[in-house]
N, C-alpha and C positions, 0 to 999 in steps of 0.2 A: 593713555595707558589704563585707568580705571574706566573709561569707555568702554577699552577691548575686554577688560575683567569681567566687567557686567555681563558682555554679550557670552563669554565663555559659563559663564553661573547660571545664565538664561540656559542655555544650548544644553549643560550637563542636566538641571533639572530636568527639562523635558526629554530627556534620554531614559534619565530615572524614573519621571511617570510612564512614562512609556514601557519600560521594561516590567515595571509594577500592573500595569495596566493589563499586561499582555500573560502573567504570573495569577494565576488564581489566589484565593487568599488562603491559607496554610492554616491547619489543623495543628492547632497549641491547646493544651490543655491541663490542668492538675500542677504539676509544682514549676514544673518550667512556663506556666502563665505565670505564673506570682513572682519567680525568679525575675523573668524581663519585665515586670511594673515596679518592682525596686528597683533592680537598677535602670532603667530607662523609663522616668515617670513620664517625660513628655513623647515618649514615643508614639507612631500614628497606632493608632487603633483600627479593629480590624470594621466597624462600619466605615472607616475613612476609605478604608482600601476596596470595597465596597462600590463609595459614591465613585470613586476613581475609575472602579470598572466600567459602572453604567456608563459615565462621561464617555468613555472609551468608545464603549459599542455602540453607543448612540452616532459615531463617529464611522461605524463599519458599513460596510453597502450589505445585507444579508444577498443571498440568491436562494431559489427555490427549486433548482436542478435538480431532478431525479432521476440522471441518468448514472446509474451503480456501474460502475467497473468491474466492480469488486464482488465476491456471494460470502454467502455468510461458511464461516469453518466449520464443522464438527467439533463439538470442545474436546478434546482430546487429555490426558492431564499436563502434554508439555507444555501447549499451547497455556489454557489455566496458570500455569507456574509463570510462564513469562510475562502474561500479563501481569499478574498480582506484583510484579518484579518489577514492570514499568513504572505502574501506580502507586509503588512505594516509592521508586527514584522521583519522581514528576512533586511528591508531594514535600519530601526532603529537599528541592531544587527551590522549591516555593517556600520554604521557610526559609532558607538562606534567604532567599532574594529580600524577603519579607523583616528578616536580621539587620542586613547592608542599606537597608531605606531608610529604615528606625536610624540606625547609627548615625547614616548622612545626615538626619533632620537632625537630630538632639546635637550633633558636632554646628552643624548652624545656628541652632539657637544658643548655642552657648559662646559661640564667636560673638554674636551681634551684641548678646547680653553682657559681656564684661571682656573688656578692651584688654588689646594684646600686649599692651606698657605695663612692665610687671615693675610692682612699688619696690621700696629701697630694701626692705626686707626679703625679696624674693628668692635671695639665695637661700635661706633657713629652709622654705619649701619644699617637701621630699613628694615631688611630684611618679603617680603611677605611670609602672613600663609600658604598659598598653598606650600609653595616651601618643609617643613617638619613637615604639620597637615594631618594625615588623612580627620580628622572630616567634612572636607569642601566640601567633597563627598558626606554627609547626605541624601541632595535632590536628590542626582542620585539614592541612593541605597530606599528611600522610592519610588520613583517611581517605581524602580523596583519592591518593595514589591507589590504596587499597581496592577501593571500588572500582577504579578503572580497572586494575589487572581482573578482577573477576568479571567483568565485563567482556573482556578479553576472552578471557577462558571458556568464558558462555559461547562466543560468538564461533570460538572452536569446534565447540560442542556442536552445533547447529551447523555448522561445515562437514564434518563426519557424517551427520543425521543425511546430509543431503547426496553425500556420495552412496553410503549406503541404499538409497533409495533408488539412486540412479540405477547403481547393480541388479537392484533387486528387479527396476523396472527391465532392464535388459534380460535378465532368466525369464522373466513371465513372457518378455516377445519372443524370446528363440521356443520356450515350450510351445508357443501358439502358433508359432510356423513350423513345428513338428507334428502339432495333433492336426493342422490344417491338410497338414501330405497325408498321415497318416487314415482322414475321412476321404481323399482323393482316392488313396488307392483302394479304400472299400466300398467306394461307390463305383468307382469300373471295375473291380469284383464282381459286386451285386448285379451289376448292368448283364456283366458278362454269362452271369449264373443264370441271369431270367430267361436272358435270351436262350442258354439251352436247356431251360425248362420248357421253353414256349415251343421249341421246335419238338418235346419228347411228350408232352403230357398230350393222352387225346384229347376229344373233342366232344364226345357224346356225353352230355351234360342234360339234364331238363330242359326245358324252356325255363320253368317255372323259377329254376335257380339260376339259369343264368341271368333270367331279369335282375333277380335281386342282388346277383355280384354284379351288372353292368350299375345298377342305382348306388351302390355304395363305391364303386370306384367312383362315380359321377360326384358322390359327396366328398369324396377323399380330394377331388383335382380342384372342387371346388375351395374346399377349407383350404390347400395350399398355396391356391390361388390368392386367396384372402389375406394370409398369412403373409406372403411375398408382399403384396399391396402394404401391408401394416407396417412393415420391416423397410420398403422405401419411406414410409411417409416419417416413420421414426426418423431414416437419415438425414430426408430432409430437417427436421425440426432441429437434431442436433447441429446440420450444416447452420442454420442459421443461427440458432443462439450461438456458436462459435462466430461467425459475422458479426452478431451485434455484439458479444463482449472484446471482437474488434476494434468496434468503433466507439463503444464508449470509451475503451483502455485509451485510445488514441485522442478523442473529444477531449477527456477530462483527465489529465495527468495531474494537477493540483489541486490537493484538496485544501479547504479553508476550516482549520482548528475550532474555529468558534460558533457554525454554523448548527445549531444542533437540531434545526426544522432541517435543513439537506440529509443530516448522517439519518433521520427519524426513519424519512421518504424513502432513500436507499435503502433504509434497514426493511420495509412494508414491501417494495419494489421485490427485494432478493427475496424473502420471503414466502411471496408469490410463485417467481420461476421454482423456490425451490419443491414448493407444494406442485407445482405443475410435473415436476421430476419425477417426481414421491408416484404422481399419477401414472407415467409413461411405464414406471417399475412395476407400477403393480401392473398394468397390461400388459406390460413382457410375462409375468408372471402366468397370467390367465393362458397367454398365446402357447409359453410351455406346455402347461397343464392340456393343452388343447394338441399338442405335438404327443403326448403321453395316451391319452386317447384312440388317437389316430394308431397309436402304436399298438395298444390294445384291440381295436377293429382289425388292423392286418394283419396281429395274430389269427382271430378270428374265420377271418378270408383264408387264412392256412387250414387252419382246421376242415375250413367247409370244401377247401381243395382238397385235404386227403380223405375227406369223407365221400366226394364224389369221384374219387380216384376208386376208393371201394366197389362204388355204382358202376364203374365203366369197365371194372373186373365180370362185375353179373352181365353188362353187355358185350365182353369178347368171347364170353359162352353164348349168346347168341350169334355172335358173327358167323360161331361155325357152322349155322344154319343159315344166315342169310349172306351171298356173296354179293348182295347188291351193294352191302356198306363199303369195299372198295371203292366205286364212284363217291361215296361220301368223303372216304377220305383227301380222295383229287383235290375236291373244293374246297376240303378245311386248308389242302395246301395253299389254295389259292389265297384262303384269307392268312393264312400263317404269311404269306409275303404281305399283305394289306398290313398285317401288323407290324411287318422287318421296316416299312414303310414310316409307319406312324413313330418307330421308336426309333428313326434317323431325325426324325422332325425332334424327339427332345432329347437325343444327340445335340442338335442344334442349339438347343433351348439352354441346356448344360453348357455350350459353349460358352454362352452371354452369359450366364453365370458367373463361368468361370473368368470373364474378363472383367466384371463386376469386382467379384473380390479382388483381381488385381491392382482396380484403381486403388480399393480401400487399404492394401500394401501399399501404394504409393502415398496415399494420405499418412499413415504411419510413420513414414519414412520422412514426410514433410515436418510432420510434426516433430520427430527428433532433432532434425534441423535447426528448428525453432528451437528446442532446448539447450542444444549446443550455444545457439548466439546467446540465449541468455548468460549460461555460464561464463563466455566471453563478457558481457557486458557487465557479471559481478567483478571479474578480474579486474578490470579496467574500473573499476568505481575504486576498491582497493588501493590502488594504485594512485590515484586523483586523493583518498582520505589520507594518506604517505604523506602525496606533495602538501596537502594543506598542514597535516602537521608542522611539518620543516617551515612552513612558512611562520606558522604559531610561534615556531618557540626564536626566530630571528625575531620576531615582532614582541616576544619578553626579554631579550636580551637589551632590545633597545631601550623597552619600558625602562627598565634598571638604570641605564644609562640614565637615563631624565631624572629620576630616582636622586642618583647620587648629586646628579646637580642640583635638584631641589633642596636636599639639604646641606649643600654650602651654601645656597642663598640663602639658606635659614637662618646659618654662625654668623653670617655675614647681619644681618637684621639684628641681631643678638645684640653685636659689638656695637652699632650704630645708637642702640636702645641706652645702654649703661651711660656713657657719657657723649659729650660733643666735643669738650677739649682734646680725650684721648684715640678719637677716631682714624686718625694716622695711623698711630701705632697699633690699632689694634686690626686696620686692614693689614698690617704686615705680617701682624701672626696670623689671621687669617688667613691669607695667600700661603702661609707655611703649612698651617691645617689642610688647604686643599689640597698639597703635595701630597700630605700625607694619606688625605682619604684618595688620591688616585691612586696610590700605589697599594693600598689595604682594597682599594677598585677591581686592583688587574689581581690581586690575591682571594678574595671571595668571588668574583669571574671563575677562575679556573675551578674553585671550590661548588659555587652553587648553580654553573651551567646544566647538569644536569635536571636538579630539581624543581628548576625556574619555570618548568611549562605551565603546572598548574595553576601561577601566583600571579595569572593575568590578569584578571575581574580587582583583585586584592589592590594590588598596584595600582591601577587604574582610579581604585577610589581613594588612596592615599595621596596618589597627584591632586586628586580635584579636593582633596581636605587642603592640601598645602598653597594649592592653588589659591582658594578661600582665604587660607591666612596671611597669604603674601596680598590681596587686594585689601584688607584690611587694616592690615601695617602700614603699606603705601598709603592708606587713606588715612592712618591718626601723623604720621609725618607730615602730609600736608595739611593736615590742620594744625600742626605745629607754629610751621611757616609762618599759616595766615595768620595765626597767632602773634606769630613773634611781628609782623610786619603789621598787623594790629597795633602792638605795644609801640612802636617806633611812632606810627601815623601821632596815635596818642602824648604821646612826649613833647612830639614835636609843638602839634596844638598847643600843652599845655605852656612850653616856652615862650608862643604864641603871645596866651593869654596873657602872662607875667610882663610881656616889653609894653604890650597895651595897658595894662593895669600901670606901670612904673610911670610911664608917660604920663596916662589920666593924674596920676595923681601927684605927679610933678615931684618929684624925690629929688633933692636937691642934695640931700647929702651923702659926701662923696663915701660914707664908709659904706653905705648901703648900695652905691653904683660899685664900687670895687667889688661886692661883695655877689652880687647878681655878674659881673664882668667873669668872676673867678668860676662862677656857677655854671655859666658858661663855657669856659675853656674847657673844662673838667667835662660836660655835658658833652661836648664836640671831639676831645679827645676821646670818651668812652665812644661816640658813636661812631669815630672813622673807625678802632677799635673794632668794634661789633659788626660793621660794614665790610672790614679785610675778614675777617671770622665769617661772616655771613657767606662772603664770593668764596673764601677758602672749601667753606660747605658747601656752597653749591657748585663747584668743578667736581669736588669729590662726589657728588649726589648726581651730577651729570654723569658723570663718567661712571658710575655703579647703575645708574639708570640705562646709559649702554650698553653696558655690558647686561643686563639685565630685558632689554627687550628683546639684544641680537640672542639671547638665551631663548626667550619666550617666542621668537620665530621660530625656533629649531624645533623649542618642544610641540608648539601649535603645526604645525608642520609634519612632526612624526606623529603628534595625537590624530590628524586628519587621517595618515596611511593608517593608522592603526583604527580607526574606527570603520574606513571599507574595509580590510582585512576583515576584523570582527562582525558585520554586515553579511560579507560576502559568505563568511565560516556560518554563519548562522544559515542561510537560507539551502549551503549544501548540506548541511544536518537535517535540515527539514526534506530535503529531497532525500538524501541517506535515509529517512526513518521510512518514508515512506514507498522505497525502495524494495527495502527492510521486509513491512509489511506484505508488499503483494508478492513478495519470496515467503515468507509464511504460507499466505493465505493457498501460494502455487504448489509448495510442499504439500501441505493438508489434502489437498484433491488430487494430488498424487497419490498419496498414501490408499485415501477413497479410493480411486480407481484401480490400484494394486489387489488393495482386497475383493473387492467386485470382480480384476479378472482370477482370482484365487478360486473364488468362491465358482466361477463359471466354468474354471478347468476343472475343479473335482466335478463337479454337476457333470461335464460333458465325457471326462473319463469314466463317470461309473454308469451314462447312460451308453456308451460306447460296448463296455465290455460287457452288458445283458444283449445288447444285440447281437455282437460276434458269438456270443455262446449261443443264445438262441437262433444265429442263423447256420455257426455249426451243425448244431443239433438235425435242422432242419435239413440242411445241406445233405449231410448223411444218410439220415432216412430215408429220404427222398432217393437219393444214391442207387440203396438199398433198394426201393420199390422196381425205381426203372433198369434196373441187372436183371430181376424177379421179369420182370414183363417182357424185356428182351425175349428171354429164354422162351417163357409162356408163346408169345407171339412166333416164336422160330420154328416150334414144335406145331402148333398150330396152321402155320404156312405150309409145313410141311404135310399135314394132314390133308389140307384145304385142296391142296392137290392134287391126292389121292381122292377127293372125295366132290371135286368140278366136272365130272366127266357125269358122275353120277346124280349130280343135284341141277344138270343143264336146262332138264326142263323143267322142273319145279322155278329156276331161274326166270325162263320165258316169260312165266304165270305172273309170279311176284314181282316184274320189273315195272309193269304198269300199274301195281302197287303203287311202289314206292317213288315213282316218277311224279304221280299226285301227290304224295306228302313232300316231295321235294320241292316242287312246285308252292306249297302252303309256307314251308320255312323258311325258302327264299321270301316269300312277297314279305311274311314276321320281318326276318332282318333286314330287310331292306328299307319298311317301316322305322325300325330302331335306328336304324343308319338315320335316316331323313330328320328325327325328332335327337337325336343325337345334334346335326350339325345345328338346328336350330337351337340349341340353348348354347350353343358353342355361341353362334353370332351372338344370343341377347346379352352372353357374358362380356363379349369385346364391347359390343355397345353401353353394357353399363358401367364398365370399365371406361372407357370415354368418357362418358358424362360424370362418374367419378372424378376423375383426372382433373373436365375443366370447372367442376366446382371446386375443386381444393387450388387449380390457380386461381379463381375469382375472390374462395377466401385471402387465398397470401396477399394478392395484389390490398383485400379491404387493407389488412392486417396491417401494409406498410403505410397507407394513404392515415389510416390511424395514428402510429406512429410519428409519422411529418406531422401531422395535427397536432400529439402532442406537445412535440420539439417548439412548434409553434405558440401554444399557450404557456410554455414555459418562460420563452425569452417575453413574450408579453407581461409574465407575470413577473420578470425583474424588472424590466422596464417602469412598471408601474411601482414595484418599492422603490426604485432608486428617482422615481419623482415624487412618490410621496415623503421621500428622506429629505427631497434638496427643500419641499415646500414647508416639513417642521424646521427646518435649520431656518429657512428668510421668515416665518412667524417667529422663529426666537432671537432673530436677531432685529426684528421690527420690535418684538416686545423689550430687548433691549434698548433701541433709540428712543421707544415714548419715553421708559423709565426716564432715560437719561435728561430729554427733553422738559420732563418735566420736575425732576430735579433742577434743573437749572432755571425754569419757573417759579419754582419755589424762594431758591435765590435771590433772586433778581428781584422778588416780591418783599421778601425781606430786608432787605436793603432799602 
């Protein structure tokens, strides 16, 4: 039995460094230090707690992983608040704990220091409530209640915060597949408008200017070329940082609390990406700013169109001199299809577009998915923290139970303590006391079920104090024993001595033989005597020894369930927190990306509605012109009529004119055609060679990657040998010590 004691005293201690070890040391300071150095002088001090830690981590495998799951938050003030809210709990949790070690150690040293046989006096003793009342704990354990329900109420809080967000995220996607339709239908508007502009506006433009409107349209297709190029490479970058915060989420689901070169690493890692963001923003910025331009120049192009609409006014006063321009205008018809031509081709081009953005709807569409399962998988956590409750509080109801039998084993110690002669009768009023405290059992049961959950920790150390004192007790009883069987051994000898002394010395007379005979009987009757009193004690001490281990199975037995229970509770806390966290952290960059699309719908509605006005405007005018030029032209035709019979042969004259200017403007455009298609090819080709350097980057990009992954795991590898070769140096430097201690020894001798 004190074997098994030992190992149970062994097993709590190192629970309790452990739990100490794993507990940072607690911020005490001003009157509450001086308060616990009065009353707990020999309590551990906080360098003990200290060496306890080092010992600990010297013990831990560090890892040097720097792959982040996680990116850093926005401080936001709720965020702020909630921290500041942990780190005040984290640090209150730490001085309990830091309380409960103290208490353990001074309740042991004052066990060992003065034995548990209380002298003949000890009833006068007005011994403190604290020393065996629970109940004096009340205010700690309502507190705690306290702070749970606000715990509670927070965690509410942050449930509301998340719904709202959801909503909110839902209105910004339905506005954005409103203003999405709403740019659809003003761009086959626009489409529609150009196209009958193109068929009404003439033709007779300079040369001079139409170079300079063919060069700027050539810049315009080029910038939006550029632009489109920029805008895939951004998707790509986003596709794949979405890939890798995949794959680390998935890599690295556990994080390790004490590791503070990993959180450093991750914290420099996120950092990075995030300054890499910061950069992609400011370049959407520039690319705007470059979209705003563009817009400025095709005002421009308008102006310079109504300006040579003026021009081509001063040229249908000539037409009514020259009828040759009829034939001119055949061929512009001819190029006006060249053009119906070109603008099927980005008909086309708008297609691919338009199936473009439909994946990016469908990605949307993934992604909410994704959010659904998560809220599933907070329910379902919910759910799981429920069942482990209900499990908690069956596993302090049994506590209690142990509870109440520990101290009837204690009355029972008590009565055994006062006398030896009256130990019958006083296990009978014992056995009466137990009735009584089962049935005051099953009346504080119905009473304290509810409050019982938080009095786990509590309990648990008051078992292993009584624990303590029950191996103690058992230990001054059996020195009792040995004691008493000591005494007999001793008596016996000295009787021993006295028949050899009588003999040596030859006593012949008989009053001194009667007298030593009588001494004798007397001697033999006390020790059958003391012999039936001894067996009588030891059936009684047997059978209270039975009943007393068949106890200490039950309790070692529930104390086992109860310490995987608490194990098990602990490590789904630790995945609950951190849970917790990356619901945070997912919140936050929600919230970010909400305002970003806020800020992009007002940006896109107030750039929307300068173009509808301004293309009203235009629309109009423009209207207005070619009504004006109908008329002009109908009136004119009319004339032209009257006036071809008369200008027939001025016609003759002037047609081999204008056959050689026709002749020079064809070989021009044909020229512009041919240097036209060629920057068209060296665009696709640079556009290729774009393409496969930006694969030959990615591919570097991930070959880098594996690299690093690689010098990562190398570089645990090599702590967790450099760890195991200080452990066999410290434990060689231990065998020389020892070796040579025992040198010394042996020399001594």
């Amino acid at each position: 039995m004190t074997s098994f004691l030992t190992t149970e005293r062994s097993s709590l201690k190192g629970l309790g460094g452990n739990l100490m070890s794993i507990s940072s040391s607690p911020i005490i300071g001003g009157p509450q230090l001086e308060r616990d150095q009065k009353h707990f002088p020999f309590a551990r001090s906080t360098v003990d707690m200290k060496e306890v830690d080092r010992n600990h981590k010297d013990l831990v495998v560090p890892s040097n992983r720097t792959d982040d799951p996680f990116r850093e938050i926005q401080s936001t003030p709720d965020v702020l608040s909630c921290k500041t809210k942990v780190n005040e709990l984290e640090v209150q949790i730490d001085y309990l704990k830091d309380v409960v070690q103290r208490l353990s150690d001074e309740l042991a040293r004052y066990q060992v220091k003065y034995p548990p046989i209380a002298p003949e006096h000890s009833d006068s003793i007005i011994v403190a409530p604290w020393f065996f009342d629970s109940q004096h704990m009340n205010p700690l354990l309502v507190s705690y209640d306290h702070r749970i329900m606000e715990l509670s109420n927070e965690i509410k809080l942050y449930k509301e915060k998340i719904e709202s967000l959801n909503a909110e995220v839902k209105s910004v996607s339905l506005e954005n597949e409103e203003l999405q339709q709403n740019l659809k239908n003003l761009i086959e508007k626009q489409i529609s408008k150009n196209n009958e502009q193109s068929s009404v506006i003439p033709f007779h433009i300079p040369s001079e200017e139409w170079d300079e409107l063919q060069q700027r349209v050539e810049l315009l297709d080029r910038e939006n070329k550029l632009l489109l190029e920029e805008q895939r490479e951004l998707q790509n970058e986003i596709d794949r940082l979405r890939n890798e915060n995949r794959r680390s989420f998935s890599e690295s689901n556990p994080l390790v609390p004490g590791d503070s070169d990993r959180v450093k690493l991750m914290l420099e890692s996120a950092k990075k990406k995030i300054s890499l963001l910061q950069k992609e923003k400011d370049d959407l910025k520039r690319d705007t700013r470059r979209m705003k331009q563009l817009e400025h120049e095709m005002a421009d192009l308008e102006r310079a169109l109504s300006a040579s609409n003026q021009r081509c006014k001063l040229l249908d006063d000539e037409l009514e001199k020259h009828k040759s321009i009829i034939d001119d205008l055949q061929h512009e018809r001819k190029r006006l299809f060249q053009t119906e031509k070109t603008m099927n081709i980005k008909d086309i081009e708008m297609n691919e577009l338009r199936e473009r953005y439909s994946l990016s709807l469908r990605e949307m569409d993934d992604l909410k998915e994704e959010k659904g399962k998560l809220l599933l998988e907070m329910s379902q956590m919910e759910q799981r923290i429920v069942a482990h409750q209900q499990n908690e509080f069956e596993a302090l109801q049994k506590v209690k139970e142990t509870m109440e039998l520990l101290e009837t084993t204690k009355l029972e110690r008590d009565s055994v303590r006062t006398a030896v002669k009256n130990k019958e009768q006083e296990i009978e009023r014992l056995e009466e006391k137990i009735k009584k405290l089962t049935q005051d059992y099953t009346d504080r049961y119905k009473r304290m079920s509810s409050h019982f959950q938080e009095k786990h920790n509590e309990s648990l150390q008051a078992l292993e104090d009584q624990l303590k004192q029950v191996q103690l007790e058992n230990g001054h009883l059996k020195s009792d024993l040995d004691r008493l069987k000591r005494e007999k051994k001793t008596c016996e000898d000295e009787l021993v001595k006295v028949i050899k002394a009588a003999e040596t010395e030859q006593l012949n007379s008989p009053f001194v033989i009667n007298d030593l005979n009588q001494q004798i009987t007397q001697l033999t009757n006390e020790r059958d005597e003391s012999e039936r009193q001894y067996e009588r004690l030891r059936n009684s001490q047997k059978r209270t020894q039975q009943q007393w281990e068949q106890e200490r199975e039950q309790l070692n037995a529930k104390y086992n369930e109860m310490q995987k229970r608490f194990i098990s509770l602990e490590s789904e806390a630790e995945e609950q927190r951190q849970i917790n966290m990356r619901l945070n952290e997912h919140i936050s960059r929600l919230e970010q990306q909400c305002q970003n699309l806020k800020f992009e719908k007002e940006e896109i509605e107030r750039s929307l509605r300068d173009n509808l006005r301004s293309q009203q405007e235009l629309s109009s005018n423009e209207i207005r012109d070619v009504k004006k030029k109908l008329q002009i032209t109908i009136e004119e035709y009319n004339k032209a009529q009257n006036t071809i019979q008369q200008l027939s042969l001025k016609h003759q004259k002037e047609h081999i004119y204008w056959k050689e200017e026709f002749s020079k403007m064809k070989e021009k455009k044909e020229k512009e055609l041919y240097d036209m298609t060629s920057m068209v090819e060296q665009l696709t080709r640079r556009n290729q060679e774009m393409e496969g350097k930006i694969k030959l980057l990615l591919k570097k990009e991930e070959e880098l990657l594996n690299h690093k992954k690689d010098l990562h795991i190398r570089a645990d590898k090599l702590t967790i040998y450099l760890e195991r070769m200080k452990r066999e140096r410290d434990m060689l430097a231990k065998q020389i010590e020892g070796r040579g201690v025992s040198e010394i020894s042996f020399g001594y001798e």
